[in-house]
VODO-106467 format. One record per residue: residue number from 1; residue in three letters; x, y, z of N, C-alpha, C, CB in turn. Coordinates in steps of 0.2 Angstrom, whole numbers. Glycine has a CB too. Example, Ala and Ser with C-alpha at 12.3 -4.5 7.8 and 13.67 -1.06 7.14 Angstrom:
2
   gutor   doke      nx      ny      nz     cax     cay     caz      cx      cy      cz     cbx     cby     cbz
       1    ALA      66     -28      39      62     -22      39      66     -16      39      57     -22      45
       2    SER      64     -11      35      68      -5      36      64       0      39      70      -3      29
This chain:
248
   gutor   doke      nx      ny      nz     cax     cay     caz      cx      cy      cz     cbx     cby     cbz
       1    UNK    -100    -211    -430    -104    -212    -423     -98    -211    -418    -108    -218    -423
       2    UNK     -92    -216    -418     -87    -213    -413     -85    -208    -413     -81    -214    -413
       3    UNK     -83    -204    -419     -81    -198    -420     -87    -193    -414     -82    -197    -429
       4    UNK     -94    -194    -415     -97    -190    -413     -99    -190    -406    -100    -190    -416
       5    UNK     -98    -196    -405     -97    -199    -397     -88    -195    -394     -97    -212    -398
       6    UNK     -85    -196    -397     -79    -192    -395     -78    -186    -395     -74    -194    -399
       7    UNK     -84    -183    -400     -86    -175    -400     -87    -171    -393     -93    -174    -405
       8    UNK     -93    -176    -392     -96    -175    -387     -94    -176    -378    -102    -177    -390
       9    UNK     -89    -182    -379     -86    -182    -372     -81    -175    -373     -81    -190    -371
      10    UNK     -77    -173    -377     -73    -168    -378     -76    -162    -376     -70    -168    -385
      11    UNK     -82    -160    -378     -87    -153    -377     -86    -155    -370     -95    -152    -381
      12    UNK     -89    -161    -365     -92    -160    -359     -85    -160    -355     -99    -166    -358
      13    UNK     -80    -163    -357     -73    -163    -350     -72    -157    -351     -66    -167    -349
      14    UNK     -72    -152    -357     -70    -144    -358     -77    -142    -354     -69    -141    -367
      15    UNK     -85    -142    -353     -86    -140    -349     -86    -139    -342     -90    -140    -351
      16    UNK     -84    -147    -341     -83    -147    -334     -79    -146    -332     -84    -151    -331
      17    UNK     -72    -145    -336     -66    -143    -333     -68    -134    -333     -58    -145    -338
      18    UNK     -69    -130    -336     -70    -125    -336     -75    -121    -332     -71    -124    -340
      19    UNK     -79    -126    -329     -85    -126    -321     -79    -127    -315     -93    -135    -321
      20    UNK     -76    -134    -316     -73    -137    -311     -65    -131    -308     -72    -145    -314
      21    UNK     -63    -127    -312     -60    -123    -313     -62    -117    -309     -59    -122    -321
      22    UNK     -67    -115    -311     -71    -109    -308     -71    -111    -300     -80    -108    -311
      23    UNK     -75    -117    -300     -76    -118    -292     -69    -119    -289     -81    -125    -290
      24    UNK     -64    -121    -293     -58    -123    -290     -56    -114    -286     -53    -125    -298
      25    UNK     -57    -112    -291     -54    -103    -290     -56    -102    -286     -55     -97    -294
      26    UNK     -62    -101    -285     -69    -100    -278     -64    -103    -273     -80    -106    -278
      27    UNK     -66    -109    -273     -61    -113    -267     -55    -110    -263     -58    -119    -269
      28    UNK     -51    -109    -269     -45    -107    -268     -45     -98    -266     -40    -110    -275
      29    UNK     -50     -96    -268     -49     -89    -267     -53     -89    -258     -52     -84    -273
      30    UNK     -59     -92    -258     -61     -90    -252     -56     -96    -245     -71     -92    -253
      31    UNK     -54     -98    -248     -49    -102    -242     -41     -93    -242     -44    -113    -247
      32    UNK     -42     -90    -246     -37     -87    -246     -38     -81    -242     -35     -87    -252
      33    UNK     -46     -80    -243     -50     -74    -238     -50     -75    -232     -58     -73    -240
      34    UNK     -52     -81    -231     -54     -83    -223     -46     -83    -220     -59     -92    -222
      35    UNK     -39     -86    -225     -33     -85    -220     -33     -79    -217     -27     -85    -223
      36    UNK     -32     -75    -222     -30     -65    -223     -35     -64    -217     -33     -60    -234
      37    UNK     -42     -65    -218     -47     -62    -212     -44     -66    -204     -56     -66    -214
      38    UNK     -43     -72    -205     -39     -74    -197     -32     -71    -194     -37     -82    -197
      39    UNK     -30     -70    -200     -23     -68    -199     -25     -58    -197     -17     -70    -208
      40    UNK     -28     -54    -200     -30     -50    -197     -32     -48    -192     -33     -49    -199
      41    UNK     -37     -54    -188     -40     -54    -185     -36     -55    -179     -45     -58    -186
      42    UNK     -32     -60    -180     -26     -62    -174     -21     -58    -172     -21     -69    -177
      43    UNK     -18     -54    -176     -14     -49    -178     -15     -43    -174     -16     -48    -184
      44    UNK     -24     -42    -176     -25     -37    -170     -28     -39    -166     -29     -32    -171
      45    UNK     -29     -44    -163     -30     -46    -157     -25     -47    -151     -32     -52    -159
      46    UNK     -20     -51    -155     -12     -49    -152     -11     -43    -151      -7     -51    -157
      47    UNK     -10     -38    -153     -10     -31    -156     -12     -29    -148     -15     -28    -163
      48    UNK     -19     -29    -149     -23     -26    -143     -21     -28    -136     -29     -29    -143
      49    UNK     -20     -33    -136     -19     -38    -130     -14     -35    -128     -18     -46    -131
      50    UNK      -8     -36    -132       0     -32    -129      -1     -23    -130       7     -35    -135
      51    UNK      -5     -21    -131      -7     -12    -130     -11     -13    -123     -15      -7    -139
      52    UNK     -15     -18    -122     -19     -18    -116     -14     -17    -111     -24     -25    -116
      53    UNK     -11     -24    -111      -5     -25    -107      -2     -20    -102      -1     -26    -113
      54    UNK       3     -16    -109       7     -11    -108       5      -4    -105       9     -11    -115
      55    UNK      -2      -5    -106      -4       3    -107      -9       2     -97     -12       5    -116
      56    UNK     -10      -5     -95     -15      -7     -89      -6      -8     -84     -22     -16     -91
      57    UNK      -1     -10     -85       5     -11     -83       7      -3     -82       8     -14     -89
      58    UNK       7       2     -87       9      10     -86       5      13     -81       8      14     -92
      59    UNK      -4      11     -81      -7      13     -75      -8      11     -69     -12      14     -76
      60    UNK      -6       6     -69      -3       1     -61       4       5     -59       0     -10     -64
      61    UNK       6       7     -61      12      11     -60      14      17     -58      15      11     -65
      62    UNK       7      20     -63       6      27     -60       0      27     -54       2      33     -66
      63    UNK      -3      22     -55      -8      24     -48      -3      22     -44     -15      20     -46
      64    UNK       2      17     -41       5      17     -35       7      20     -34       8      15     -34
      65    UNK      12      26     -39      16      32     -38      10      37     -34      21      35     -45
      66    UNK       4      37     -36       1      43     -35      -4      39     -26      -5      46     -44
      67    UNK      -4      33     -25      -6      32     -20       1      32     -14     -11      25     -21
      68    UNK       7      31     -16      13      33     -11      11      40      -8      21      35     -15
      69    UNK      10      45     -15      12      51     -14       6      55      -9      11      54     -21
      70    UNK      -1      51      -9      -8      52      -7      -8      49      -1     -14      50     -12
      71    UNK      -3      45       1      -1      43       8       3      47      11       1      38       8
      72    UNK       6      49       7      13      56      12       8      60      15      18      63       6
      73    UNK       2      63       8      -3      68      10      -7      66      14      -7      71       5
      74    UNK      -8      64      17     -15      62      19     -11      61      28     -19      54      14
      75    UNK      -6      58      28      -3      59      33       1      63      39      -2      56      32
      76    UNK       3      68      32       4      76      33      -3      80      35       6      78      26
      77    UNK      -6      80      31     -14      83      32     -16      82      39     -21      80      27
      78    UNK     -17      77      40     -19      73      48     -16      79      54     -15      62      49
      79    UNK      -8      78      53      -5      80      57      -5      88      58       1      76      57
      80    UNK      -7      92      52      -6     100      49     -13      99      55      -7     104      37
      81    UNK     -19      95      54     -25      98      58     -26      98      63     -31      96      57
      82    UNK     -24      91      65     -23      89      73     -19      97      77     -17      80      75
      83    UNK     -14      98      72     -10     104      76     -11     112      75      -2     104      74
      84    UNK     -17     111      71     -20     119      69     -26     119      75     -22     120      60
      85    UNK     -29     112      74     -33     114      81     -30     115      88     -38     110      82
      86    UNK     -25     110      89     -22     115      95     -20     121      95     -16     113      98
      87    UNK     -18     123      91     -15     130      91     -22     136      91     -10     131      83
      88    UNK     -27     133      86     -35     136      88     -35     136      96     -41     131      85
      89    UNK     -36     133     100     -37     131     106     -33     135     110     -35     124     108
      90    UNK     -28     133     111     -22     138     116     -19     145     113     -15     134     117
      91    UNK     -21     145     106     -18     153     103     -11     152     104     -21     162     108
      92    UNK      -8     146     103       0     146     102       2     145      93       4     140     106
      93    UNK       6     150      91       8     152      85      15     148      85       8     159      84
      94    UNK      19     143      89      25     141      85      25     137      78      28     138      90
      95    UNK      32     138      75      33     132      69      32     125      70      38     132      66
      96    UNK      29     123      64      25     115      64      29     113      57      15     114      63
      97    UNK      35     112      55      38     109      50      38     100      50      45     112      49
      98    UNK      33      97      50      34      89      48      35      86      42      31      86      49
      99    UNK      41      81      45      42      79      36      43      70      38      53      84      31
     100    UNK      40      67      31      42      60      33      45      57      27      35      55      35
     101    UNK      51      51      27      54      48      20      48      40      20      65      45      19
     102    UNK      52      40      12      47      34      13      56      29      13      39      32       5
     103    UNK      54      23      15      60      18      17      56      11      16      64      19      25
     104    UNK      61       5      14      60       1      13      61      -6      18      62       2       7
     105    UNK      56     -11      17      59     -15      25      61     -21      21      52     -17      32
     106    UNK      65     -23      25      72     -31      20      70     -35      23      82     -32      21
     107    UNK      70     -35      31      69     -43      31      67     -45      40      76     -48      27
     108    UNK      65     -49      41      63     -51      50      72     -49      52      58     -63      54
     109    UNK      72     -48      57      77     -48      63      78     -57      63      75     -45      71
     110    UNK      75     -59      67      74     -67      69      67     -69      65      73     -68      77
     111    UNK      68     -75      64      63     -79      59      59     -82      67      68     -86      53
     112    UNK      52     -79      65      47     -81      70      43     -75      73      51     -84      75
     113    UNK      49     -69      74      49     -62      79      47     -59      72      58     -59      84
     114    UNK      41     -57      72      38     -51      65      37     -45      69      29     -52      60
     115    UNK      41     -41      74      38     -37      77      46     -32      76      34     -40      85
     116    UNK      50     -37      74      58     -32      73      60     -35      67      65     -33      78
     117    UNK      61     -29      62      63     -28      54      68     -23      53      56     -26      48
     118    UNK      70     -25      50      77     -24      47      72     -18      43      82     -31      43
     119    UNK      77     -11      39      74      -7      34      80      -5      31      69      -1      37
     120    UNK      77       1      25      82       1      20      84       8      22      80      -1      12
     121    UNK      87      14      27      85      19      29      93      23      29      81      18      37
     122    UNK      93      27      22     101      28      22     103      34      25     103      29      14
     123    UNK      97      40      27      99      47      32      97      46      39      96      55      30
     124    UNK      99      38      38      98      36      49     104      35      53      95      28      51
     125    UNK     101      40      58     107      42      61     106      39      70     106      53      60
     126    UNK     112      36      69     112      31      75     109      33      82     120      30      77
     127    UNK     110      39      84     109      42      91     102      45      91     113      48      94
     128    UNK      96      44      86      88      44      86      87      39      88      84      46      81
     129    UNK      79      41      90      75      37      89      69      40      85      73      34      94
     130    UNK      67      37      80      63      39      74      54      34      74      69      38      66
     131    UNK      50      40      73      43      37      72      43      33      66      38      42      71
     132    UNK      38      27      66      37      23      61      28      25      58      37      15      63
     133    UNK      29      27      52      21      26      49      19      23      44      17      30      48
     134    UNK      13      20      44      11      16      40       4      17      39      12       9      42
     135    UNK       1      17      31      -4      20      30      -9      24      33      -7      16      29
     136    UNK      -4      31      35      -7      35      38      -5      33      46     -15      34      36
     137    UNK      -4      28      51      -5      26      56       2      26      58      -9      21      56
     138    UNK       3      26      65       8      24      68      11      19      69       8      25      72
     139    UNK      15      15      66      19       9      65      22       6      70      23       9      61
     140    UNK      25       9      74      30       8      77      36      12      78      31       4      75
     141    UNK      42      11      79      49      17      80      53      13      76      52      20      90
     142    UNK      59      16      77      65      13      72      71      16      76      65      16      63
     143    UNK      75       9      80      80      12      82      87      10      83      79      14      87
     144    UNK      94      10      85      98       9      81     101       0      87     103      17      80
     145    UNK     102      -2      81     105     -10      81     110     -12      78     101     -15      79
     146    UNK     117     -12      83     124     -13      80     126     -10      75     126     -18      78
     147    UNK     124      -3      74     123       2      70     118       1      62     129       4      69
     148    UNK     114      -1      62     111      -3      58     101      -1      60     114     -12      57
     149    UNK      96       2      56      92       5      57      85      -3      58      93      12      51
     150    UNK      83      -3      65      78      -9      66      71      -6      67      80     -14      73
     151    UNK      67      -7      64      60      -7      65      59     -11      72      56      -9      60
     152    UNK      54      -8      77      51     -12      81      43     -11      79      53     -11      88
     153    UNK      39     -15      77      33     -14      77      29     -12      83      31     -19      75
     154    UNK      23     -10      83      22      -7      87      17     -11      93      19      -2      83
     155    UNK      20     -17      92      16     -22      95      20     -25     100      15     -28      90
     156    UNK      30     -24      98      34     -26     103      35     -22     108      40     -26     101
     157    UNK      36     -25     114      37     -23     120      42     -15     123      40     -29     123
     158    UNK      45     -16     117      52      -8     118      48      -6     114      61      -8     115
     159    UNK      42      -4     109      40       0     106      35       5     110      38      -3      99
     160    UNK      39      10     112      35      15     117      36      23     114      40      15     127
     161    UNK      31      27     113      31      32     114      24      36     116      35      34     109
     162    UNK      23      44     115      19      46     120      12      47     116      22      53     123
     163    UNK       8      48     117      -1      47     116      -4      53     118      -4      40     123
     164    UNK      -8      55     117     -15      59     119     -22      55     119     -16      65     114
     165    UNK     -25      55     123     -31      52     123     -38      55     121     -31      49     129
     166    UNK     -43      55     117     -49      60     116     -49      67     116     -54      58     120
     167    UNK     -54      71     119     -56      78     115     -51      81     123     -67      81     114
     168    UNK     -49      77     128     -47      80     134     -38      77     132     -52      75     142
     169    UNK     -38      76     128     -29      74     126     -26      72     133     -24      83     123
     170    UNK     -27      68     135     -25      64     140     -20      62     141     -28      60     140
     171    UNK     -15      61     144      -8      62     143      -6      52     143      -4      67     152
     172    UNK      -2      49     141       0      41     141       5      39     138      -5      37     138
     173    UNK       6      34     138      13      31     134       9      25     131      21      29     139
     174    UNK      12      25     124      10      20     121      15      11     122       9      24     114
     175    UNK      17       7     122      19       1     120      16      -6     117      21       1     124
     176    UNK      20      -8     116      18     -15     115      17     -20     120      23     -18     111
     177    UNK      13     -27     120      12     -31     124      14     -37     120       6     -31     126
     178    UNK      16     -36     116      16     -45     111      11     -44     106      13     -55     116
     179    UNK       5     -42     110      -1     -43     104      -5     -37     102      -7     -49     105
     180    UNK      -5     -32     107     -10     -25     104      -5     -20     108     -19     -24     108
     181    UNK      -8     -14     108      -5      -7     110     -10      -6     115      -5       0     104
     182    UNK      -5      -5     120      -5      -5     127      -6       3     129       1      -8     130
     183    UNK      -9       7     131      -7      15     133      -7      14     142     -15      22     129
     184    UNK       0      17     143       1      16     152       2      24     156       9      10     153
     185    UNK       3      24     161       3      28     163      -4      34     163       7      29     162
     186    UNK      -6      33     164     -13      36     165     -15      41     171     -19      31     165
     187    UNK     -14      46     172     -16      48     180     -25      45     180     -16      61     182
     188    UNK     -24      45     189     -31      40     190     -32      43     191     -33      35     195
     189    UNK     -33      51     192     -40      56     192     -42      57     184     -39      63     196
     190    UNK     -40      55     178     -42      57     172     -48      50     170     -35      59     167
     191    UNK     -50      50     166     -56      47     164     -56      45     156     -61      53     166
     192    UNK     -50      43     153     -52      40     147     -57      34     146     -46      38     144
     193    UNK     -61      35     139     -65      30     136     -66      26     132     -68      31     135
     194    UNK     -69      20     133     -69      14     126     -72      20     120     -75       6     128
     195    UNK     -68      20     114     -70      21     109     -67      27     108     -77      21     107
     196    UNK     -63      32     114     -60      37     114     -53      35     107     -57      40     123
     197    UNK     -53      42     103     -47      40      97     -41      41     102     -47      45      88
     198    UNK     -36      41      98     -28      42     103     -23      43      96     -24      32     110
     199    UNK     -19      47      99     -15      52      93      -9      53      96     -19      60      93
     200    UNK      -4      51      91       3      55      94       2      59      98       7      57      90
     201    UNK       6      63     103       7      66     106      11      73     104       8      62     110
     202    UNK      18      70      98      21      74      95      27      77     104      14      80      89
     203    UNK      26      74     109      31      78     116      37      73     117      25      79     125
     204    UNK      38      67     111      43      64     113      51      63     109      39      58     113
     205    UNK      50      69     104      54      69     100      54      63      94      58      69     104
     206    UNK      50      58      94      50      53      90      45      55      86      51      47      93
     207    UNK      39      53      85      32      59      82      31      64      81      28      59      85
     208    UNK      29      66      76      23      75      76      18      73      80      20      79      69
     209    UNK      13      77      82       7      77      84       1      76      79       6      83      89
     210    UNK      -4      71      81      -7      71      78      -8      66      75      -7      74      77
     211    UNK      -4      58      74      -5      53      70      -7      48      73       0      51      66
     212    UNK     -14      45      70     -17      41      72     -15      36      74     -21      40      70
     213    UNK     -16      31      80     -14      27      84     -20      20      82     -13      30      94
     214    UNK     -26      24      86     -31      18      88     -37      21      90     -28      12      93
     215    UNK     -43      17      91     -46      17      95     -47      13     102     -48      17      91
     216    UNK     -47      15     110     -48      11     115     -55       7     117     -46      16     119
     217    UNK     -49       1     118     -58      -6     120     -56      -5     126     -59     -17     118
     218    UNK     -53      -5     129     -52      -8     136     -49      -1     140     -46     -16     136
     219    UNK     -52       1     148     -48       3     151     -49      -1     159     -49      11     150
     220    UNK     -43       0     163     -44      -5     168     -37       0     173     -44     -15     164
     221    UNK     -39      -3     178     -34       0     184     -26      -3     186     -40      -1     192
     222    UNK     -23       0     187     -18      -3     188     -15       1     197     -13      -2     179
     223    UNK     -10      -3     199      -9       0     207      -8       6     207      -3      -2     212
     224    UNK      -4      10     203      -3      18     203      -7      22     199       3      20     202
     225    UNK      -8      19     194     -10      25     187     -15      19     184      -1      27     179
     226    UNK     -20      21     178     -24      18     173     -21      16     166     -30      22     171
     227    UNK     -23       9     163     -20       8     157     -26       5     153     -14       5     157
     228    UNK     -24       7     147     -29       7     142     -27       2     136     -32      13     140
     229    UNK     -30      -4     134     -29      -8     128     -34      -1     122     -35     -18     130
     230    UNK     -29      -2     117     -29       2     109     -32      -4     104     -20       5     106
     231    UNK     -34      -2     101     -36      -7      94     -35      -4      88     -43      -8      94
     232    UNK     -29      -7      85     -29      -2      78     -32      -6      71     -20       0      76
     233    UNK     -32      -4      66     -33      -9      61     -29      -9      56     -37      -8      59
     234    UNK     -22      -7      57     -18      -5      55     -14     -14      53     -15       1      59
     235    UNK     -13     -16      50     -11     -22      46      -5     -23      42     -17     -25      43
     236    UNK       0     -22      44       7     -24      41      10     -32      39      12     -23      45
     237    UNK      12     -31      32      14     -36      29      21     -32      26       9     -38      24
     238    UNK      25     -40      29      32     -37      26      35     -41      23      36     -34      31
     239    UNK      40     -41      16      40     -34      17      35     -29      13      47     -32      13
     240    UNK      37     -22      13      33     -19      11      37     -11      12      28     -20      15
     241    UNK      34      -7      10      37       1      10      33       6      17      36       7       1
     242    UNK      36       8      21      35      13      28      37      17      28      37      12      34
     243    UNK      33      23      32      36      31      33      40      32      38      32      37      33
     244    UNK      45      35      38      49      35      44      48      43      45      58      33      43
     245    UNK      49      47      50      47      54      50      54      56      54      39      56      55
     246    UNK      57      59      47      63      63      49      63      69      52      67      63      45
     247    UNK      59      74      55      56      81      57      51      79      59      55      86      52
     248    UNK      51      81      65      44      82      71      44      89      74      45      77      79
């Protein structure tokens, strides 16, 4: 009877070790699937993420180079039309070669004063004065300071050059007040308008003709001549990268 009582515990730990064995394996193998699968999963996930990365990094890179480039164009264009329609107009055939670099700006002049910046401008040549542009628009000039190349924004008081006003190209000078672009000199028999656009003039040596200034809010009488408040929307943050226009 022991014997067969010892028969039979022997049969059942060999069955259950031989069950418990199986499920063991199961265990161990499906813990070993689910690693291999996380580790796959992670792997390429990682994977992706750093391809994402690299590859949204490469096109952040090229679209900037191609929005520089589409700002040269676009600011060139502006100025080729503004001067092909004069030349439509008056039947004058002279050359129109404009060229602009792009330059980089370092830092305020004086901490406080954002209207004069320092730039990075290495074929500046002490005895100009050179146009500033920014997204298409007129910035300001750039001119020489203890020999060293200074932006004035187009806001500061010494930032002056010449203007056209609407479809009657109205003769003016543009400057700064502290806070908008001022156009002065106006003969009092001409008649500019709120909403009239205003365009380089390109007659000052500093500008080509043709780069957008603003549009005019205000015009009002002054003792000899008219002057007109400009409104641009032109919005500098510096630093930042500007066109200087070395050929007018």
């Amino acid at each position: 009877m022991n014997k067969l009582k010892f028969l039979l515990i022997v049969i059942c730990l060999g069955f259950i070790s031989f069950y418990l064995s199986d499920y063991a394996r199961s265990v161990v193998m499906s813990g070993v699937k689910l690693t291999l699968s996380l580790y796959q999963d992670s792997r390429d996930f990682i994977l992706d993420t750093i391809n994402e990365h690299f590859n949204q990094a490469s096109e952040i890179r090229a679209l900037r180079e191609q929005n520089i480039e589409l700002e040269r164009s676009v600011t060139l264009l502006s100025a080729f039309a503004y001067k092909l329609d004069a030349l439509l107009n008056e039947q004058n055939s002279t050359k129109f070669t404009p060229n602009i670099q792009l330059v980089r700006a370092l830092s305020y002049m004086n901490i406080g004063d954002h209207d004069k910046v320092w730039i990075d401008f290495d074929e500046f040549d002490e005895n100009k004065i050179y146009g500033l542009i920014s997204q298409g628009k007129t910035a300001g000039i750039v001119i020489n300071k203890d020999g060293s190349p200074l932006a004035l924004l187009q806001t500061d008081p010494k930032s002056t050059f010449s203007v056209s006003i609407g479809e009657q190209r109205i003769a003016g000078i543009a400057t700064g007040n502290g806070k908008n672009i001022v156009v002065k000199f106006i003969a009092q028999w001409l008649s500019p308008k709120v909403g009239d656009e205003v365009y380089t003039s390109g007659l000052d040596g500093i500008f080509f003709s043709g780069v957008p200034v603003g549009k005019i809010t205000k015009v009002y009488e002054e003792e000899l001549y008219k002057s007109a408040i400009v409104e641009t929307d032109l919005k500098i943050q510096v630093p930042s990268y500007l066109y200087v226009v070395t050929n007018q």
